[in-house]
Structures are given as C-alpha cells and as structure tokens.
Backbone as numpy.savetxt, mean C-alpha at the origin, in Angstrom:
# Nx Ny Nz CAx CAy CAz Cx Cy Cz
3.68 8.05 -0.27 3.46 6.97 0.65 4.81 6.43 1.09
4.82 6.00 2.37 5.96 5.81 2.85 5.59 4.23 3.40
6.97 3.46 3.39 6.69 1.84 3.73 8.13 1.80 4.40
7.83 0.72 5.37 9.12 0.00 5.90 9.05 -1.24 5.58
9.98 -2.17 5.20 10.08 -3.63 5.36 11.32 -3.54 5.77
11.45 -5.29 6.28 12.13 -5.85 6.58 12.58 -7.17 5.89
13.86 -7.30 5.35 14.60 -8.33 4.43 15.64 -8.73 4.85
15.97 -10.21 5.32 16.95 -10.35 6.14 17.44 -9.79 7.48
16.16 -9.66 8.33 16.65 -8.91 9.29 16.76 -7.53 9.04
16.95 -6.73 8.37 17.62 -5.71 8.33 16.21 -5.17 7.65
16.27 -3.54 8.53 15.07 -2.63 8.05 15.19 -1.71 6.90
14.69 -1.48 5.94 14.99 -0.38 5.08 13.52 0.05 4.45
13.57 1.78 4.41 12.10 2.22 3.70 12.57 3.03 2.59
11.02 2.47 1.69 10.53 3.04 0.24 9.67 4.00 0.26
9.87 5.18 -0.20 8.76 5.99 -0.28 8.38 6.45 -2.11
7.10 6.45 -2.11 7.02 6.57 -3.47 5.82 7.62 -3.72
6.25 8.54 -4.56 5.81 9.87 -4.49 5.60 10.41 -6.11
4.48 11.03 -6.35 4.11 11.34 -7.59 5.54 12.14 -8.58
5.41 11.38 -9.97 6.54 12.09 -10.42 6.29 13.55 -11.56
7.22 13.85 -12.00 7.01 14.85 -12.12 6.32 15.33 -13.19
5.99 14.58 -14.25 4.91 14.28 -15.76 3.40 14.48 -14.88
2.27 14.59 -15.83 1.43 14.64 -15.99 0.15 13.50 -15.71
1.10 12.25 -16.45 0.72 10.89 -16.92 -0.23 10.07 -15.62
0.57 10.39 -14.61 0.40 9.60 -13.41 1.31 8.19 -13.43
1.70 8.42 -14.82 2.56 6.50 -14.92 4.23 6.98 -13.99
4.81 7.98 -14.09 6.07 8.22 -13.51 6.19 8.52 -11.85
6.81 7.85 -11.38 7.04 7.46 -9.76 8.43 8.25 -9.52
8.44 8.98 -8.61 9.74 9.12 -7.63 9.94 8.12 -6.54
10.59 6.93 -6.55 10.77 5.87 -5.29 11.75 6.27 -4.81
12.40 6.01 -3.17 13.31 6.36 -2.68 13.50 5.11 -1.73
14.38 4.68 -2.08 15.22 3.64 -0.74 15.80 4.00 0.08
15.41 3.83 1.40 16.63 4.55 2.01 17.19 6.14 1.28
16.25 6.65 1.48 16.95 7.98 0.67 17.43 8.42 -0.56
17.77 7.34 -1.01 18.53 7.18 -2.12 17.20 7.17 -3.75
16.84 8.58 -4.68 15.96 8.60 -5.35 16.50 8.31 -6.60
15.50 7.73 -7.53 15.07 7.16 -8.76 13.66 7.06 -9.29
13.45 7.32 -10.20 12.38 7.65 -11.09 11.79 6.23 -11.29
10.79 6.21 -11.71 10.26 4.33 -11.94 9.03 4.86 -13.13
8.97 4.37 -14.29 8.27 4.44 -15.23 6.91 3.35 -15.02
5.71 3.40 -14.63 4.74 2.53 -14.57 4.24 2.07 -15.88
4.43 0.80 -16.54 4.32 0.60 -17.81 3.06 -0.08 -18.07
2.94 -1.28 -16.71 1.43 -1.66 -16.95 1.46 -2.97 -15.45
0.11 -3.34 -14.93 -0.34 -3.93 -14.09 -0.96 -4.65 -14.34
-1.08 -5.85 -13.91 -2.16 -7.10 -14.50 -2.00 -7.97 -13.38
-3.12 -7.96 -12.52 -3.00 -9.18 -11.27 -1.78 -8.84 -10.40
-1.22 -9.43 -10.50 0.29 -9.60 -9.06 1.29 -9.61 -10.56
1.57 -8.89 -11.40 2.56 -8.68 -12.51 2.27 -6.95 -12.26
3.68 -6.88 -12.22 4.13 -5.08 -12.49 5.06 -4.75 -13.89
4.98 -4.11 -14.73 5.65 -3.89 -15.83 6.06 -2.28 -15.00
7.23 -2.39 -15.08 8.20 -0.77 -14.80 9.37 -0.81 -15.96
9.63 0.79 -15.91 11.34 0.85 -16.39 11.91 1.62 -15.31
13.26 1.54 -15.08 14.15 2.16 -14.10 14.92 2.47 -15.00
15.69 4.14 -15.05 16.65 3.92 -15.67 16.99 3.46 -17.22
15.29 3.25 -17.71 15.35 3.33 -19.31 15.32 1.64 -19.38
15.89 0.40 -18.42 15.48 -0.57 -18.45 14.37 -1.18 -17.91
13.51 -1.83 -18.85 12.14 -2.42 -18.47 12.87 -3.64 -17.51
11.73 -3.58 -16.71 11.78 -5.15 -15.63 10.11 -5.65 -15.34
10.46 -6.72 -15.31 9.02 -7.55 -14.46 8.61 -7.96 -12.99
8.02 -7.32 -12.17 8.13 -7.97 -11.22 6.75 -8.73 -10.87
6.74 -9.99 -10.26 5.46 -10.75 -9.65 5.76 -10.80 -8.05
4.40 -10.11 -7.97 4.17 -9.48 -6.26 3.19 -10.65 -5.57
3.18 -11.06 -4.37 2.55 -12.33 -3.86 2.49 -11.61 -3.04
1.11 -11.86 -1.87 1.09 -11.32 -0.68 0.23 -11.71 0.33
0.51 -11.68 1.45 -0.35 -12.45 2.77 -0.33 -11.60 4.10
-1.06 -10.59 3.75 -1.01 -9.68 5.29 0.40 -8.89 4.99
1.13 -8.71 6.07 2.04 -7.83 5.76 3.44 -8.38 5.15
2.92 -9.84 4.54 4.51 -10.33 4.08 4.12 -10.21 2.51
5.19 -10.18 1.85 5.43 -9.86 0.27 6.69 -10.85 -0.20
6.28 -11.14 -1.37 6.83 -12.09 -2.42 7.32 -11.40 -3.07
8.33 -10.75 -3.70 8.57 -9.91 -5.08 9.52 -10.80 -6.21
9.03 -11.38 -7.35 10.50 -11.83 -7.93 10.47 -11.28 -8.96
11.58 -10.68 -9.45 12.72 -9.68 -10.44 13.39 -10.78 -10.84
13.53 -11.24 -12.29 14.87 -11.82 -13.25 14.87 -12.80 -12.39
13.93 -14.07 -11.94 13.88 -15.43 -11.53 14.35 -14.99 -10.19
14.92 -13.79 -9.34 15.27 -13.82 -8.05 13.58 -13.62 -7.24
13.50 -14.11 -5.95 13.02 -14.12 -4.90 12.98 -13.41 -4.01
12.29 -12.19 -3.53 12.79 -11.51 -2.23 11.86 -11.74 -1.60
11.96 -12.04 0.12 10.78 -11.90 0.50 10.97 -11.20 1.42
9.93 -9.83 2.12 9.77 -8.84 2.66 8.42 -8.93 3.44
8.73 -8.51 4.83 8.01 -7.89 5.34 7.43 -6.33 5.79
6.21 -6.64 5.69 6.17 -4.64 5.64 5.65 -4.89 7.15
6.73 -3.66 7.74 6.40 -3.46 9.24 5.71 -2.00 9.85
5.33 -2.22 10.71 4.21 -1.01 11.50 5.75 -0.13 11.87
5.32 1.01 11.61 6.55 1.88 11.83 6.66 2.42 14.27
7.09 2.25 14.09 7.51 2.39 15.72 6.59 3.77 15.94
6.30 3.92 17.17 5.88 5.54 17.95 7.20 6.46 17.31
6.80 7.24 17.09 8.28 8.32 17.12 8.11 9.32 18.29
7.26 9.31 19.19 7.47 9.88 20.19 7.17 9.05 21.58
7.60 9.51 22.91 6.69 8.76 23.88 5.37 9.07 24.26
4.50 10.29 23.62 3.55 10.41 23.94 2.16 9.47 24.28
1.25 9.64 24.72 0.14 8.84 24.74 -1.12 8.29 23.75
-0.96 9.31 22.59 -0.91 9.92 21.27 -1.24 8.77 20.70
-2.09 7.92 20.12 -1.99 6.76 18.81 -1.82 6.53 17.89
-0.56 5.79 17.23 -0.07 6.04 16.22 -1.29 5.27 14.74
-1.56 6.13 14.02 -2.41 5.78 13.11 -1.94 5.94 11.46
-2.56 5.30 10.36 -2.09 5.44 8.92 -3.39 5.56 8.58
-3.43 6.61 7.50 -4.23 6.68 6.90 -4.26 5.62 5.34
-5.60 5.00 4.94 -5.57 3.49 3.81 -5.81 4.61 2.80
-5.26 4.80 1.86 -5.59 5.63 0.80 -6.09 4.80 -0.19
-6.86 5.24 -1.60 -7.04 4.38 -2.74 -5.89 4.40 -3.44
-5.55 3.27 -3.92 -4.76 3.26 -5.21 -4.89 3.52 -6.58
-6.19 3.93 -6.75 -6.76 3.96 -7.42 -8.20 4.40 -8.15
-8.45 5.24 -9.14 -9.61 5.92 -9.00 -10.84 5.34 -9.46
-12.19 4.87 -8.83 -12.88 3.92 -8.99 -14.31 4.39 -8.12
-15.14 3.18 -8.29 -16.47 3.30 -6.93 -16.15 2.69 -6.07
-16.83 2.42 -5.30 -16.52 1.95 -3.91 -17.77 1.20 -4.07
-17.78 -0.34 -3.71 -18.70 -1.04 -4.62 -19.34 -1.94 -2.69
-18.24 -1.76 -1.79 -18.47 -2.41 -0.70 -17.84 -1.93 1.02
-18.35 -1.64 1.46 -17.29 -0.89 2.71 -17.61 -2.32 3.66
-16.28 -3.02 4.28 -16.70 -4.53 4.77 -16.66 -4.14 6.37
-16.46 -3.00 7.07 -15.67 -2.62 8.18 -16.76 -1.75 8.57
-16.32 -2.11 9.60 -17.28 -0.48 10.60 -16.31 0.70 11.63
-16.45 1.46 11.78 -15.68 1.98 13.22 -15.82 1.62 14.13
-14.79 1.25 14.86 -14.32 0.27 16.37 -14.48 -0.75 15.72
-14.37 -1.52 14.36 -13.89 -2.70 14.52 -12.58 -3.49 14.27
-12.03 -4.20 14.88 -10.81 -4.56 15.03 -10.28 -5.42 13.63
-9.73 -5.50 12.94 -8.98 -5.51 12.34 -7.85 -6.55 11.81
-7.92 -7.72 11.23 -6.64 -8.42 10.97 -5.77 -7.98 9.46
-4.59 -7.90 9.56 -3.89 -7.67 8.46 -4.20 -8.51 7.11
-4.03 -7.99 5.95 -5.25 -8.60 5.25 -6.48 -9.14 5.35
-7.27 -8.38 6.05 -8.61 -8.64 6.27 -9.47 -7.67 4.50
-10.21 -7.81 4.18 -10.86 -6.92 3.42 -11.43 -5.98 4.16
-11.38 -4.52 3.51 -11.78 -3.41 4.56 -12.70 -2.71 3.48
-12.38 -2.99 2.03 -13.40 -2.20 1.01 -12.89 -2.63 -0.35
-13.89 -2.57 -1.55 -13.96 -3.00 -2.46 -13.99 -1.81 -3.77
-13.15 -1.39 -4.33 -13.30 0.01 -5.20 -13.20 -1.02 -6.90
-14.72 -0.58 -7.76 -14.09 -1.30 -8.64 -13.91 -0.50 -9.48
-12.62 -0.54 -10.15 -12.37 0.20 -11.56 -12.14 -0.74 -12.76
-12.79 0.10 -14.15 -12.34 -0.92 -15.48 -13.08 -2.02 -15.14
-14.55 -1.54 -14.53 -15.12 -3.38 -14.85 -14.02 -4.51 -13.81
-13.39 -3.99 -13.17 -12.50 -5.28 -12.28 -12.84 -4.66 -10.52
-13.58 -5.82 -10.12 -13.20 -5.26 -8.18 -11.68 -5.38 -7.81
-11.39 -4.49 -7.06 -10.12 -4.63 -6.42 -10.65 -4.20 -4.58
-9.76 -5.31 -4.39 -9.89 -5.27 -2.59 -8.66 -4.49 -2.15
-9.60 -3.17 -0.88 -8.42 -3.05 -0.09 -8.06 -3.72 1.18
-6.99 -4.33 1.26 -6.39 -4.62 2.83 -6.05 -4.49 3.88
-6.43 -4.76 5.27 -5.43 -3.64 6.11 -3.97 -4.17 6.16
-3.30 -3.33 6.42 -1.62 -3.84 5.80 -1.37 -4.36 7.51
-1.94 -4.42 8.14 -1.52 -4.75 9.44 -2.53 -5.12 10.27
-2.61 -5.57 11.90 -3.54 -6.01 12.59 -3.91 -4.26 13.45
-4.85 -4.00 13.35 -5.10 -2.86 14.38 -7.06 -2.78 14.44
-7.56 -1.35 14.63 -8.49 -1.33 15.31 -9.02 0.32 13.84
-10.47 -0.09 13.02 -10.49 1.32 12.40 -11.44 2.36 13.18
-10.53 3.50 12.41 -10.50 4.43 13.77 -11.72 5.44 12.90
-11.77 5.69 11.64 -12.26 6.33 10.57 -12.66 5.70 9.83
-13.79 5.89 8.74 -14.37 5.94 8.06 -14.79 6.99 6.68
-13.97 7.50 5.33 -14.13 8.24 5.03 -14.91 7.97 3.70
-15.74 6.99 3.37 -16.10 6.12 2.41 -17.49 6.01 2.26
-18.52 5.89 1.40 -19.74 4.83 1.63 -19.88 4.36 -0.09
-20.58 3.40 0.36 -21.21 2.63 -0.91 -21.57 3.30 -1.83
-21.03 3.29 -3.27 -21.54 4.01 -4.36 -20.88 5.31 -4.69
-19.94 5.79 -3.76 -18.84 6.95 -3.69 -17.86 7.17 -4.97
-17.51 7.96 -5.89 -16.25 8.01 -6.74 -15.09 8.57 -6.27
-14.28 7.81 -6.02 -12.64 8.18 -5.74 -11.72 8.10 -6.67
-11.20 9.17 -6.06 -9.56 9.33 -7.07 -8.60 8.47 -6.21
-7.98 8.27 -7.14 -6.39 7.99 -6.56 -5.92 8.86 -5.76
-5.34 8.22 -4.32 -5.27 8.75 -3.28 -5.82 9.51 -2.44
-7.00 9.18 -2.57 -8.14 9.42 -1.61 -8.35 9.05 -0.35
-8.34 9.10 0.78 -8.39 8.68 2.32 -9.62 7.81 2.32
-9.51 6.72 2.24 -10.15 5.83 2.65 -11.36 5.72 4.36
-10.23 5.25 4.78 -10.04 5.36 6.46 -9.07 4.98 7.12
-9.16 5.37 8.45 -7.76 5.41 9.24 -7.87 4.32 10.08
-6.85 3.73 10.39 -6.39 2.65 11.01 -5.39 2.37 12.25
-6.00 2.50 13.15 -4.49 2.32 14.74 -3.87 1.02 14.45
-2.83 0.92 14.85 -2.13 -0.45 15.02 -2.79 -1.11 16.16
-2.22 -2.31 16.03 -2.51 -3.11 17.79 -1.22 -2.86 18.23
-1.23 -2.69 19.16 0.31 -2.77 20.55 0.46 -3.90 19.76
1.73 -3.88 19.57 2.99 -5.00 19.25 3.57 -5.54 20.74
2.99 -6.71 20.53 3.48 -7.74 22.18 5.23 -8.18 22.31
C-alpha cells in the first residue's frame, strides 16, 4: 500500500509492504524510498506497539478524514493524507482500491454503487476478535465497486471496493 501525506507543507510517501517472515507482524515501510523493516508488536484502539531497528516505540494515531495525529516520545505530528495527482492527462479516472486490513466478516456494507462519498464516512464494518472495526473512505469521492456483501470472510488485503476521487477544486 502506498500513501502520500503532507507535513509542513512538504509532500512525502510511505509505502508499506509485506515483510519477509511468515508472521504477518514484519513490515517493509519505505519513506521516500528510503527502506526499513517495522516489527508489528501489538494494536489496541489508536495505540501502535512497533520495533524499528530492534527499538520498541509507541505511537497514538488520531484521525478525522484524511488528517492524522501521530505522537512518538510526547512529539506531535500532524499529517495529511493526500489524493495522489492523475499521473497522466488522460480522460481515464483515477481510482484506489479500499482493501481490508484485516481478516474478519463483514458484519455491514453502509454504501451502495454511485454513491458519493465523504472522507471518513463509514463504507463497511468487518468484525474480527469479537471487536467491529469500521472502514473509511480516506477521501471525498464517488464508489465505483463493490466487492463485498454481508456475512462474507475476508483476509487481509482483500479488495473491498473501489473508490474515484472527487475533482479537487
């Protein structure tokens, strides 16, 4: 999965990609290009337990549509995750596919096709471990797909449904 934000003005993307264990807990993240391994240690609400580099860290994640809270060691970052530009001029619509995060039922589909869309809106409900978890749309657009219904078992990283952006005014 690939992300852009924006921090201070300035754009930079994370991509984070299965690592190379078995576990599913080990991450390849990349900043800007630049790769490192990320140990997934444990999740609880908006708390991330990782190690980088053999050092454990904490981070608490806050979030409202496409803006993000992250604080690391009492620091603050706040980030926006942005709709990545056309990469071509074609006529073509640029779309993302919502994957699961996670492997679970699908306990609620809140969306239909052709309906429009606000960033953090609820779009579906997968519950795993006895806990619902909501998915979001990470942005304002229009869903284009549907790959889901009520009562379904998904794995982690499963195609959800697909999502156009809105034209950015």
């Amino acid at each position: 999965m690939k992300y852009t934000y924006t921090y201070k003005d300035q754009n930079f993307s994370v991509e984070l990609a299965s690592g190379r264990d078995t576990s599913g807990k080990i991450f390849q993240a990349s900043l800007d290009g630049n790769p490192v391994d990320v140990e997934l240690i444990g999740v609880n609400d908006n708390r991330i337990n990782f190690r980088v580099g053999g050092a454990a860290a904490t981070a608490f994640v806050s979030r409202d549509g496409p803006k993000r809270w992250i604080t690391i060691n009492g620091h603050t970052y706040p980030l926006t995750k942005t709709v990545p530009a056309r990469l071509n001029t074609s006529d073509a619509p640029l779309k993302e596919l919502i994957r699961s995060q996670l492997p679970g039922l699908i306990r609620m589909v809140a969306v239909k096709k052709g309906e429009s869309v606000k960033a953090g809106q609820t779009l579906a409900v997968i519950e795993a471990m006895k806990m619902e978890n909501k998915v979001t749309a990470p942005f304002d657009g229009k869903v284009k797909k549907i790959s889901i219904e009520v009562g379904q078992a998904v794995e982690r990283g499963k195609e959800l449904m697909e999502i156009e952006p809105q034209a950015q005014k």
